[in-house]
PDB file as gemmi writes it, atoms N, CA and C in Angstrom:
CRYST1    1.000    1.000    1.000  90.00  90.00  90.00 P 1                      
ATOM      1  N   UNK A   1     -14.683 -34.797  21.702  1.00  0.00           N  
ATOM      2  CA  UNK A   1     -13.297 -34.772  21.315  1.00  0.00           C  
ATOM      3  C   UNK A   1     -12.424 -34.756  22.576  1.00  0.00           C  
ATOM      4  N   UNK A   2     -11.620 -35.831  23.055  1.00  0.00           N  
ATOM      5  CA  UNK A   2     -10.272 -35.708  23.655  1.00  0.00           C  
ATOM      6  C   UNK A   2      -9.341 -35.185  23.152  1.00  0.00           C  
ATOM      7  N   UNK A   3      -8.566 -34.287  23.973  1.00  0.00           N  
ATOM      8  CA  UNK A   3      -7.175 -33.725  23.667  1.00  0.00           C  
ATOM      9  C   UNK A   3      -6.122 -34.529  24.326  1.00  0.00           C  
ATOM     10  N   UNK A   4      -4.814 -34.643  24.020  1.00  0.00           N  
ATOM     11  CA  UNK A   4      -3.841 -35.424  24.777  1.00  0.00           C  
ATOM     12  C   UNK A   4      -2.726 -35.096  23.961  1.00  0.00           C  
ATOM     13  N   UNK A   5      -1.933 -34.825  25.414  1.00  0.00           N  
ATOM     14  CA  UNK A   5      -0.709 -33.993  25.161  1.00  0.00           C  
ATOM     15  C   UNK A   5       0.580 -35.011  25.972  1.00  0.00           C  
ATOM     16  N   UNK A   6       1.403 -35.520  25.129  1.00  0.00           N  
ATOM     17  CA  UNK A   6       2.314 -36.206  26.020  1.00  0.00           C  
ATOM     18  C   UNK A   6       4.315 -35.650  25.648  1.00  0.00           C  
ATOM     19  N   UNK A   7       5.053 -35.956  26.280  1.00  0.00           N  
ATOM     20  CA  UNK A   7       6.727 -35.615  26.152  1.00  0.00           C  
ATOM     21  C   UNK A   7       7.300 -36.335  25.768  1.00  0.00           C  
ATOM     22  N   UNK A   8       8.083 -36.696  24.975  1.00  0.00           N  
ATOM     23  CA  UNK A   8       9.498 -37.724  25.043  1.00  0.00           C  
ATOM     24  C   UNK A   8      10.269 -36.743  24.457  1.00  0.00           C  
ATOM     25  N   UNK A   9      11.837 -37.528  24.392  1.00  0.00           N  
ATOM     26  CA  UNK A   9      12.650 -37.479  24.165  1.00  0.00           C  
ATOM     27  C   UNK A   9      13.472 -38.111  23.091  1.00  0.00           C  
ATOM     28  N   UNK A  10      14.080 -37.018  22.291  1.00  0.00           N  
ATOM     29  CA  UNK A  10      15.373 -37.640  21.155  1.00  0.00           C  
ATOM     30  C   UNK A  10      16.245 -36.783  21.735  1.00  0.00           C  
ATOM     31  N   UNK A  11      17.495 -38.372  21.111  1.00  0.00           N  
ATOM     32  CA  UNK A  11      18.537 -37.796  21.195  1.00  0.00           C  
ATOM     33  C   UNK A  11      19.064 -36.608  20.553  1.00  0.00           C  
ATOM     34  N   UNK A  12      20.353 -36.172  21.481  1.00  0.00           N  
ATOM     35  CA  UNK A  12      20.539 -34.447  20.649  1.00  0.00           C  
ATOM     36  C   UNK A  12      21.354 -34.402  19.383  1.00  0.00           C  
ATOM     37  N   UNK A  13      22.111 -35.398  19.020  1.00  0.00           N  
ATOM     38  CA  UNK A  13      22.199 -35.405  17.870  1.00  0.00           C  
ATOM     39  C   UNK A  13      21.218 -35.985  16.221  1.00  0.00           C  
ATOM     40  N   UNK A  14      20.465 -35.969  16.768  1.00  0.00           N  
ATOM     41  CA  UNK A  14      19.225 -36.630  15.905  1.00  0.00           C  
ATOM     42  C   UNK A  14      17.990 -35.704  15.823  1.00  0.00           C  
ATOM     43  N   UNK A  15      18.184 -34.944  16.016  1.00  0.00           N  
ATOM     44  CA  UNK A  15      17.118 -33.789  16.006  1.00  0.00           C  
ATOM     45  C   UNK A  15      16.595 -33.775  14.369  1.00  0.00           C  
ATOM     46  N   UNK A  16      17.944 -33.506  13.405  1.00  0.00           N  
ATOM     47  CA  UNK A  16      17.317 -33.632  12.222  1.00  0.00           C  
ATOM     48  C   UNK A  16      16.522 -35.030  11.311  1.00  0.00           C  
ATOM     49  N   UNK A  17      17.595 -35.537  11.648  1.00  0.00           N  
ATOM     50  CA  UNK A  17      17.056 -37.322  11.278  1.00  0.00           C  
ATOM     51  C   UNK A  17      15.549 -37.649  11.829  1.00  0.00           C  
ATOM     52  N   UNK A  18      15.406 -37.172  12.990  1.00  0.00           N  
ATOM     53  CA  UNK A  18      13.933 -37.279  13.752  1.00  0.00           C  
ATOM     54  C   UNK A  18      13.384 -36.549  12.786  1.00  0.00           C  
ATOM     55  N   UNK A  19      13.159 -35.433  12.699  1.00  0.00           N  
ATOM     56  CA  UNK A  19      12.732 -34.186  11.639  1.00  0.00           C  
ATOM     57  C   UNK A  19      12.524 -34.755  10.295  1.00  0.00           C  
ATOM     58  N   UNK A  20      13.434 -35.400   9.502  1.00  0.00           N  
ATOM     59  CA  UNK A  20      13.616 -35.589   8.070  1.00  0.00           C  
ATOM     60  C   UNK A  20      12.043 -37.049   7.940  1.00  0.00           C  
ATOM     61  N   UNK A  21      12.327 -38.231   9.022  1.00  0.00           N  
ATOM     62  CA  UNK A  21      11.718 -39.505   9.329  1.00  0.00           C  
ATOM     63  C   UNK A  21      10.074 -38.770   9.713  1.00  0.00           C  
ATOM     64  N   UNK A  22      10.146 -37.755   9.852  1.00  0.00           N  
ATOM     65  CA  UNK A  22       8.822 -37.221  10.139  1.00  0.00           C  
ATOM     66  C   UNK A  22       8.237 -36.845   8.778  1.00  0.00           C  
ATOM     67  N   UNK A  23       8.711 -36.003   8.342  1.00  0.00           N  
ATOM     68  CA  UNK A  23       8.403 -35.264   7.073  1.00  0.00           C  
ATOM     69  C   UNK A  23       8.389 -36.415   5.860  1.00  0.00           C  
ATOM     70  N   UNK A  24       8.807 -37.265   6.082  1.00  0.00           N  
ATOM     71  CA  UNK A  24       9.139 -38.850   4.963  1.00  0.00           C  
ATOM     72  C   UNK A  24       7.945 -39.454   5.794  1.00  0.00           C  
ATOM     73  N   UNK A  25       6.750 -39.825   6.569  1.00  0.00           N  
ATOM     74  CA  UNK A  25       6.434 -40.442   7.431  1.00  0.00           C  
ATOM     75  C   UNK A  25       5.554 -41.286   6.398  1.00  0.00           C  
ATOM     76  N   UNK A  26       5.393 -42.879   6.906  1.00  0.00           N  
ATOM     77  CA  UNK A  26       4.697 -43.838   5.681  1.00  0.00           C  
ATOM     78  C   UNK A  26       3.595 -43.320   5.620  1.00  0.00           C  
ATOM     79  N   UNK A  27       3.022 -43.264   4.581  1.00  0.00           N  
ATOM     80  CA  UNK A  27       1.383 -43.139   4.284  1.00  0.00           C  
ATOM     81  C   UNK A  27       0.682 -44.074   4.763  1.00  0.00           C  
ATOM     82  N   UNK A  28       0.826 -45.422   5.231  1.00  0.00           N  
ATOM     83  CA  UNK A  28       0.171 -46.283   6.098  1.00  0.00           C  
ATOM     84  C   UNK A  28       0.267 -46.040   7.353  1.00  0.00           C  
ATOM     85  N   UNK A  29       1.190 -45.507   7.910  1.00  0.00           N  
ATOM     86  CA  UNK A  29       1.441 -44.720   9.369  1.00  0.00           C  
ATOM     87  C   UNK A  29       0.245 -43.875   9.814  1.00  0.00           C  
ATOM     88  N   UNK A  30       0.067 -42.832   8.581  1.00  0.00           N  
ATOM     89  CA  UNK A  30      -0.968 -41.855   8.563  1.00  0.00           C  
ATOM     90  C   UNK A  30      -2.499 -42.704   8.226  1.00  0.00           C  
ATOM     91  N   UNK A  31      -2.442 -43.478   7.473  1.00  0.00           N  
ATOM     92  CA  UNK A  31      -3.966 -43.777   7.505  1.00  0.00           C  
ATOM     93  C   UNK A  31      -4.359 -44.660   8.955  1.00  0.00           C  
ATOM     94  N   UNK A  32      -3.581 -45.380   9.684  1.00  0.00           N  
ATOM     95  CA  UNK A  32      -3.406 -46.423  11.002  1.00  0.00           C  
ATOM     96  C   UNK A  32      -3.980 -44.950  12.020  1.00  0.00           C  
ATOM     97  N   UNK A  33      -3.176 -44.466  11.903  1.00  0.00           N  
ATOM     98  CA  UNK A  33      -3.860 -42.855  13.049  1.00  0.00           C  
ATOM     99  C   UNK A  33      -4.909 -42.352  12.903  1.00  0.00           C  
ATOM    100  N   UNK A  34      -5.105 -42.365  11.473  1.00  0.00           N  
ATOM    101  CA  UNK A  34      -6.508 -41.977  11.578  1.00  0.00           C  
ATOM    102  C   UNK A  34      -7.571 -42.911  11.454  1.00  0.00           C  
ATOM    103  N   UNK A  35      -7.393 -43.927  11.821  1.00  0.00           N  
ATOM    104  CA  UNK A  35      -8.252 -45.440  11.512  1.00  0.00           C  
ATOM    105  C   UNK A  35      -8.124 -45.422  12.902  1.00  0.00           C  
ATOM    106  N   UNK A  36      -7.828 -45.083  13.899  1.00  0.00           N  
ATOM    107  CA  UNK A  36      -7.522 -44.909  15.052  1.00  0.00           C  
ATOM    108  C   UNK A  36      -8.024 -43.584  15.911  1.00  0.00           C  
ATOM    109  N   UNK A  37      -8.446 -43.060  15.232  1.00  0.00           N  
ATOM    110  CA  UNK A  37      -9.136 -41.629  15.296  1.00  0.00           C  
ATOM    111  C   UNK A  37      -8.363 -40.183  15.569  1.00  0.00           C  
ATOM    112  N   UNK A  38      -6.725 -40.860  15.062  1.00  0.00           N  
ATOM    113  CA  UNK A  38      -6.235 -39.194  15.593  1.00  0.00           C  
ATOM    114  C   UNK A  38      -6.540 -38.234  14.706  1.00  0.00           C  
ATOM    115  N   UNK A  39      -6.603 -36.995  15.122  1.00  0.00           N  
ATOM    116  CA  UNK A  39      -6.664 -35.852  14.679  1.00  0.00           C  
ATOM    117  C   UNK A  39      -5.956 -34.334  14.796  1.00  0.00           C  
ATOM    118  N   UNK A  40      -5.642 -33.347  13.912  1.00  0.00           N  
ATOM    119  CA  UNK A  40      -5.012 -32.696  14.469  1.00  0.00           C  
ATOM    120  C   UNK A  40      -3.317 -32.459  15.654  1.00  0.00           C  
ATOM    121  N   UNK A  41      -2.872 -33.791  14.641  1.00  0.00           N  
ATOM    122  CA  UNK A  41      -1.504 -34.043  15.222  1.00  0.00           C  
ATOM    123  C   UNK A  41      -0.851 -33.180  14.723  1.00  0.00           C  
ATOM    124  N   UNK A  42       0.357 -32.925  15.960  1.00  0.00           N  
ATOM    125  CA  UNK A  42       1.206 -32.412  15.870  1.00  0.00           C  
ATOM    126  C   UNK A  42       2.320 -32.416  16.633  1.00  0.00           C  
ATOM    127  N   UNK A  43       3.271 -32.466  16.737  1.00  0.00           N  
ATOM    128  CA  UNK A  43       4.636 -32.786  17.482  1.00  0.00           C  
ATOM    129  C   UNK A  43       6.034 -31.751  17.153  1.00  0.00           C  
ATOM    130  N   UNK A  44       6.118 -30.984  18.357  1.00  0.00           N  
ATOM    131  CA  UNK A  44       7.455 -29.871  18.177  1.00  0.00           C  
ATOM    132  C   UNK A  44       8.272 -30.421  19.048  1.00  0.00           C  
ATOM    133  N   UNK A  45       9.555 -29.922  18.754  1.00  0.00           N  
ATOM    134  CA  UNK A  45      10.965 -29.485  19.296  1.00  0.00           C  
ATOM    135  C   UNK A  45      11.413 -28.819  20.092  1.00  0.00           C  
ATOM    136  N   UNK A  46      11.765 -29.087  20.694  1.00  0.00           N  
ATOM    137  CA  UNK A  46      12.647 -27.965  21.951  1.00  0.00           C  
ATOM    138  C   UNK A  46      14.218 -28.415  21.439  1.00  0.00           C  
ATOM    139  N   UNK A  47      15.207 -27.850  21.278  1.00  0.00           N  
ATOM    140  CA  UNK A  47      16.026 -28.242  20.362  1.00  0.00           C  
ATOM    141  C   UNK A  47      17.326 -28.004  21.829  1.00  0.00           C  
ATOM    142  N   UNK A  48      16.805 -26.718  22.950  1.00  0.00           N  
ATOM    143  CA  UNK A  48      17.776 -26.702  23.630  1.00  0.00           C  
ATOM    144  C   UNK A  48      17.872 -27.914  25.036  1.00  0.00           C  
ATOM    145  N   UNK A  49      16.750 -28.517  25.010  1.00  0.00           N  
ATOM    146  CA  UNK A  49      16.298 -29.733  26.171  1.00  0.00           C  
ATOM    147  C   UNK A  49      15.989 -30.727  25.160  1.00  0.00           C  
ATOM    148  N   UNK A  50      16.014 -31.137  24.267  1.00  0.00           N  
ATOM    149  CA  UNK A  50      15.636 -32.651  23.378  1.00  0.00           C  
ATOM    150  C   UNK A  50      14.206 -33.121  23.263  1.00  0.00           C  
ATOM    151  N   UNK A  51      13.228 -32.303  24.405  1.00  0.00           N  
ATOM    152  CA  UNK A  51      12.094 -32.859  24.485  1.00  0.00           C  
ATOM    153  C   UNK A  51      11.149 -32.376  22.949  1.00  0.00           C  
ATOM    154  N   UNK A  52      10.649 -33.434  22.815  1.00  0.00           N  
ATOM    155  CA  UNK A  52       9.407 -33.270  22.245  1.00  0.00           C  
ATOM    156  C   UNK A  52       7.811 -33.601  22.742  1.00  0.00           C  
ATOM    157  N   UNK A  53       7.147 -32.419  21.740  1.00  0.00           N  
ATOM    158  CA  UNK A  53       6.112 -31.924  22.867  1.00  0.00           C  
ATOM    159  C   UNK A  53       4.850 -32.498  21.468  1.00  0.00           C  
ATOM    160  N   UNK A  54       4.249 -33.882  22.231  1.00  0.00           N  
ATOM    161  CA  UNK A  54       3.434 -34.213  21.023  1.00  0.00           C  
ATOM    162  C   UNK A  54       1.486 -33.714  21.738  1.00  0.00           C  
ATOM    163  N   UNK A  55       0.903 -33.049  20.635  1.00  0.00           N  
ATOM    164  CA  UNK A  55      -0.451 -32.891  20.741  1.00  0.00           C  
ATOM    165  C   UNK A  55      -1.387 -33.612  19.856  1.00  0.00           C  
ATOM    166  N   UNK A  56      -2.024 -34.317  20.005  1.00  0.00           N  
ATOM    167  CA  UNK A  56      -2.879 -34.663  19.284  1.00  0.00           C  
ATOM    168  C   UNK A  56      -4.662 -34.883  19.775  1.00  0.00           C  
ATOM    169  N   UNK A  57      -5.960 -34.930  18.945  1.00  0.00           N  
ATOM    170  CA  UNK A  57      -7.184 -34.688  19.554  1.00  0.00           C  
ATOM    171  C   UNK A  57      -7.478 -35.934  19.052  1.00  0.00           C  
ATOM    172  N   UNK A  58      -8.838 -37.368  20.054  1.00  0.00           N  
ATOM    173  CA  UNK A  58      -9.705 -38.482  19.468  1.00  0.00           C  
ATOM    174  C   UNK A  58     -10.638 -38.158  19.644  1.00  0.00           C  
ATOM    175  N   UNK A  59     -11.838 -38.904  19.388  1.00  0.00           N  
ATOM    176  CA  UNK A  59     -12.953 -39.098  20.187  1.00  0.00           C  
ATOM    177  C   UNK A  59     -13.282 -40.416  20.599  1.00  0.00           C  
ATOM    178  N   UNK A  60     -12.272 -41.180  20.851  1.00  0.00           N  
ATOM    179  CA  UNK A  60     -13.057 -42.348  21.018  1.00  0.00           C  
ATOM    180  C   UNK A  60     -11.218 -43.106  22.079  1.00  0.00           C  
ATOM    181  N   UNK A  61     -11.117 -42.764  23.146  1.00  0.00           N  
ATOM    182  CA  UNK A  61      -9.857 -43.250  24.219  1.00  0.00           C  
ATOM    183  C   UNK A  61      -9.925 -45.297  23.659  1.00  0.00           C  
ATOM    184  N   UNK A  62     -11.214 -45.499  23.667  1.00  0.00           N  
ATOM    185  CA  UNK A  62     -10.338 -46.824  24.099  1.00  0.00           C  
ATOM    186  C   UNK A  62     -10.114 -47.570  22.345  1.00  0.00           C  
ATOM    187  N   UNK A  63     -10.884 -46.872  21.289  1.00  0.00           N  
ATOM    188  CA  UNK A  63      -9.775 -47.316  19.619  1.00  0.00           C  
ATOM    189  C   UNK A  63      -8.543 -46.376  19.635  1.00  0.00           C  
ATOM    190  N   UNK A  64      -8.278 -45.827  20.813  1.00  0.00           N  
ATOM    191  CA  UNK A  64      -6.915 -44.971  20.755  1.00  0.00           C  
ATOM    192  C   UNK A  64      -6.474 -45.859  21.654  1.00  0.00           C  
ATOM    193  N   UNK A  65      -6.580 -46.844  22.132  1.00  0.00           N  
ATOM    194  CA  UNK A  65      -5.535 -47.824  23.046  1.00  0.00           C  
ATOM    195  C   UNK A  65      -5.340 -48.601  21.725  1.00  0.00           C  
ATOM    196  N   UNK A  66      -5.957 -49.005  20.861  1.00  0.00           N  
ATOM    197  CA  UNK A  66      -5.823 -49.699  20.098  1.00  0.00           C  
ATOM    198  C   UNK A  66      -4.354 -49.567  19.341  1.00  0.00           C  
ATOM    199  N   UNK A  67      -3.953 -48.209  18.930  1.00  0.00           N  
ATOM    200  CA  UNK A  67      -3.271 -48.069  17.770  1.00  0.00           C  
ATOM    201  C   UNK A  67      -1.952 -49.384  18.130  1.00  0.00           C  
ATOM    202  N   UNK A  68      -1.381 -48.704  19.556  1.00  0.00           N  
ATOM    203  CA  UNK A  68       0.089 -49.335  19.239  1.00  0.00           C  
ATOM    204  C   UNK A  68       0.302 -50.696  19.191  1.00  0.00           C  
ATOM    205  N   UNK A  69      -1.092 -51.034  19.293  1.00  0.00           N  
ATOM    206  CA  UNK A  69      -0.933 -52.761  18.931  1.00  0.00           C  
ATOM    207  C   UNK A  69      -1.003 -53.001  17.447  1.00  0.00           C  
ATOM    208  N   UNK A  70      -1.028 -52.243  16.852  1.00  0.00           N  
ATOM    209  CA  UNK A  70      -0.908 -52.769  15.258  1.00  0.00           C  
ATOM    210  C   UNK A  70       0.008 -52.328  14.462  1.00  0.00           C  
ATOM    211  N   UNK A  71       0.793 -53.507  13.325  1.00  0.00           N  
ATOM    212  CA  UNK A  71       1.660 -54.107  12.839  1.00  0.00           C  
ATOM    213  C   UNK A  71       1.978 -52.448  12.580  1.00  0.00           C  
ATOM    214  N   UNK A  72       1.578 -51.894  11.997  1.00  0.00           N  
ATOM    215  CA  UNK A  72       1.952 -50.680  11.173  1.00  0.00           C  
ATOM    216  C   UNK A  72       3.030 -49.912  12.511  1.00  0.00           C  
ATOM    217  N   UNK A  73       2.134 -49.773  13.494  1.00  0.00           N  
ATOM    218  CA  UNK A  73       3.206 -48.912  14.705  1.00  0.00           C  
ATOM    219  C   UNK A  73       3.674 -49.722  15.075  1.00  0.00           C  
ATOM    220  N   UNK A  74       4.190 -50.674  15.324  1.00  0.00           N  
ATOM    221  CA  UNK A  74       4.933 -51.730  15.741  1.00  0.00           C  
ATOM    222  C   UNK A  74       6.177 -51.127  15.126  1.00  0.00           C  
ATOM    223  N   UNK A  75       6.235 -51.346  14.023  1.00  0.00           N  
ATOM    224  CA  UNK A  75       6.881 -51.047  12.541  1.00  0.00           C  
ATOM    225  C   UNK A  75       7.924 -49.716  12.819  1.00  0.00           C  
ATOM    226  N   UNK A  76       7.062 -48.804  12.837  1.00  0.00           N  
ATOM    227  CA  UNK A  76       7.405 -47.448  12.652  1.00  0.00           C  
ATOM    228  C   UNK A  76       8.067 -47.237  14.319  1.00  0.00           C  
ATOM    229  N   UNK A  77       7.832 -47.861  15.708  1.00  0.00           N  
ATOM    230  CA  UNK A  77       8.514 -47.993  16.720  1.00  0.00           C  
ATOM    231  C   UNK A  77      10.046 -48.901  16.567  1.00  0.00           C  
ATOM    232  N   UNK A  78       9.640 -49.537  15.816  1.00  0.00           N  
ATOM    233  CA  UNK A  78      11.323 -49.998  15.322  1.00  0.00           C  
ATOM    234  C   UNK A  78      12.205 -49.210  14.802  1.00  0.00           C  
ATOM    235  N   UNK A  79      11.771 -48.681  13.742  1.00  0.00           N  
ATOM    236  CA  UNK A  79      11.992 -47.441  12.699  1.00  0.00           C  
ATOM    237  C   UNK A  79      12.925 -46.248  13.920  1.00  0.00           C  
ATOM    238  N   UNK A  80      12.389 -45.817  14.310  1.00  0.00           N  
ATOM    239  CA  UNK A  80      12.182 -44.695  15.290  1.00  0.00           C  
ATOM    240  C   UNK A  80      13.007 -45.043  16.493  1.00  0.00           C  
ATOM    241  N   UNK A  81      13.250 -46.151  17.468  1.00  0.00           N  
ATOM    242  CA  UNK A  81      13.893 -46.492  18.566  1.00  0.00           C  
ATOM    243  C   UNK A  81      15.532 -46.021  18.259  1.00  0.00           C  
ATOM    244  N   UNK A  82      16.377 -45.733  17.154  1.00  0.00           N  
ATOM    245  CA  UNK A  82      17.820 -45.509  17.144  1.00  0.00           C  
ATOM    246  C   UNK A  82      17.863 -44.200  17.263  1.00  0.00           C  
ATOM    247  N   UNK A  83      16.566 -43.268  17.313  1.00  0.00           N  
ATOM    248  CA  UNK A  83      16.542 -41.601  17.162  1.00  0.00           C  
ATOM    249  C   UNK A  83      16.027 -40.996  18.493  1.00  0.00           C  
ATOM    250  N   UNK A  84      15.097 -41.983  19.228  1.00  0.00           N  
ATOM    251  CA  UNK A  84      14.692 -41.552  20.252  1.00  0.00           C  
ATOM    252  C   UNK A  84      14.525 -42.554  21.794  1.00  0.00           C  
ATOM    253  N   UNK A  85      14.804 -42.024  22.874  1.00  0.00           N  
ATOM    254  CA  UNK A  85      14.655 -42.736  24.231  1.00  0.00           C  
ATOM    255  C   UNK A  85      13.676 -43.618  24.049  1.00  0.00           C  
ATOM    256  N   UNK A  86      13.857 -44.826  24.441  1.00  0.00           N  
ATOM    257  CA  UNK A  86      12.500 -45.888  24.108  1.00  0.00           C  
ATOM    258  C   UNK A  86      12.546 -46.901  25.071  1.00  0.00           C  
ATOM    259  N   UNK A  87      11.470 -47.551  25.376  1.00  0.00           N  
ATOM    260  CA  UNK A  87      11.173 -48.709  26.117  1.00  0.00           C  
ATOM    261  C   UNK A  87      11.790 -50.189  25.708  1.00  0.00           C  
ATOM    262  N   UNK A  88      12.343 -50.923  26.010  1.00  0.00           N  
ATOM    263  CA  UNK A  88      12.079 -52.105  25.855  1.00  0.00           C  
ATOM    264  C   UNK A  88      11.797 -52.654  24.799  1.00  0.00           C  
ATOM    265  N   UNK A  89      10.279 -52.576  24.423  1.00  0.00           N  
ATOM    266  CA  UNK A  89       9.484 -52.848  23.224  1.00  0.00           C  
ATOM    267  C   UNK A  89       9.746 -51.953  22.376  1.00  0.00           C  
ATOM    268  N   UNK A  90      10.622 -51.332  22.412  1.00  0.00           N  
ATOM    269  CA  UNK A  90      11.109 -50.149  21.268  1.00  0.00           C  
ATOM    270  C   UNK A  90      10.033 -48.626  21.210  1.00  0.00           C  
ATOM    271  N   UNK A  91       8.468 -48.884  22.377  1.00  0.00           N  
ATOM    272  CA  UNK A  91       8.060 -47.900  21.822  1.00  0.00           C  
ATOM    273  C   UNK A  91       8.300 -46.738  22.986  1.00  0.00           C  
ATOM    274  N   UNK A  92       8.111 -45.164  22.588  1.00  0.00           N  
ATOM    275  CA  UNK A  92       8.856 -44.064  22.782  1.00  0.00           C  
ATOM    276  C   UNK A  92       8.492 -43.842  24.305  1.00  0.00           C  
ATOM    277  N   UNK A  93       9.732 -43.554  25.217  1.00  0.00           N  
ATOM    278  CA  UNK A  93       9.360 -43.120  26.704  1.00  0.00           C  
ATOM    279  C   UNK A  93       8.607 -42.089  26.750  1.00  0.00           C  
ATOM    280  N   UNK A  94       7.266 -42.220  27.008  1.00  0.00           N  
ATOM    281  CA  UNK A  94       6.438 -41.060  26.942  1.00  0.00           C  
ATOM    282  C   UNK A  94       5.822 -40.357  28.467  1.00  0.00           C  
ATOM    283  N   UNK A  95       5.591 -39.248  28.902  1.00  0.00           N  
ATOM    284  CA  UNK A  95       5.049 -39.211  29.767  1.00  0.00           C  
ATOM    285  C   UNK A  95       3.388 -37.886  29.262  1.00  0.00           C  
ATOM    286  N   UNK A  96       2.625 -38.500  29.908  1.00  0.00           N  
ATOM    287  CA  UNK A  96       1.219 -37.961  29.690  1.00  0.00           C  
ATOM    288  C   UNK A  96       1.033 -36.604  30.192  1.00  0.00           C  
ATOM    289  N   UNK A  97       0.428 -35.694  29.653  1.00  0.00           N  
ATOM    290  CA  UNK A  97       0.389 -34.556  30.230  1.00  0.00           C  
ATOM    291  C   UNK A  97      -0.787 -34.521  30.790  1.00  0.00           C  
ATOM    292  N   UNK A  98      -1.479 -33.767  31.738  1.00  0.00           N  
ATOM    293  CA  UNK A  98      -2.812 -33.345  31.876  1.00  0.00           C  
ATOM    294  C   UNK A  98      -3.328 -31.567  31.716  1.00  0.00           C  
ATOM    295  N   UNK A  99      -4.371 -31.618  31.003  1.00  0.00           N  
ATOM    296  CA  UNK A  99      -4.927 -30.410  30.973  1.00  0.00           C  
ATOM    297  C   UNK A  99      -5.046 -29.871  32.097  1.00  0.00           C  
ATOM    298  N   UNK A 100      -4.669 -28.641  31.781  1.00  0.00           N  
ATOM    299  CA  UNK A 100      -5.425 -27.373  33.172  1.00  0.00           C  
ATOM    300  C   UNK A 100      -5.619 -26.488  32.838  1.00  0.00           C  
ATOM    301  N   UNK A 101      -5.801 -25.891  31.030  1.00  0.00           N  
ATOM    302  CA  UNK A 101      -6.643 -24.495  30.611  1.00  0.00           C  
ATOM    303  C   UNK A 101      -6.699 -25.372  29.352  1.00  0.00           C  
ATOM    304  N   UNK A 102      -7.625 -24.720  29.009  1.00  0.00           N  
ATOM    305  CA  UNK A 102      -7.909 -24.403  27.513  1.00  0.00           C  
ATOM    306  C   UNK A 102      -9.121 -23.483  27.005  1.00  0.00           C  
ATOM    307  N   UNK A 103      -8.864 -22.789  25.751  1.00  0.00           N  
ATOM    308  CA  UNK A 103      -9.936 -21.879  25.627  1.00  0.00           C  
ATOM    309  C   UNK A 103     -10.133 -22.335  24.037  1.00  0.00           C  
ATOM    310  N   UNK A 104     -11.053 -22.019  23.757  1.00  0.00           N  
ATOM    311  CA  UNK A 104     -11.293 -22.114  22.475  1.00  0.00           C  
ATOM    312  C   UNK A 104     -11.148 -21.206  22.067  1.00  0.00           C  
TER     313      UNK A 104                                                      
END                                                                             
């Protein structure tokens, strides 16, 4: 199992709209992630800095390069680009975290 922890950013007035688009999230969204092997996702708020702090666990890095090439996240990066900082290609400015503890 890989862990991977990465940051972006929404805007500060969109905190809820981000929030609401989460909790509404497509059911094809969710099966693409896990056809993709995520697990154990999860994504919080910092509400006084905008960042969001996404965690999620694979086992398999390179069908996790896979996801954002398919139609479904394509989709949902369109969806998503008017709520949060984004690239170009609409998908989310992310920066990667690296581990340095963990305990079970």
């Amino acid at each position: 199992m890989i862990r991977k922890a990465f940051i972006m950013t929404v805007y500060p007035d969109m905190h809820e709209e981000y929030e609401r688009r989460h909790r509404e999230i497509w059911p094809e969204m969710i099966e693409e992630l896990r056809n993709h092997g995520a697990k154990n996702y999860s994504i919080f708020l910092d509400k006084e800095t905008n960042q969001l702090f996404g965690y999620l666990e694979i086992d398999d890095e390179e069908k996790w390069k896979q996801m954002p090439l398919t139609e479904t996240n394509q989709k949902w990066w369109r969806y998503m680009e008017p709520v949060m900082i984004t690239n170009p290609d609409a998908s989310p400015v992310t920066r990667e975290l690296s581990e340095v503890f963990h305990m079970d």
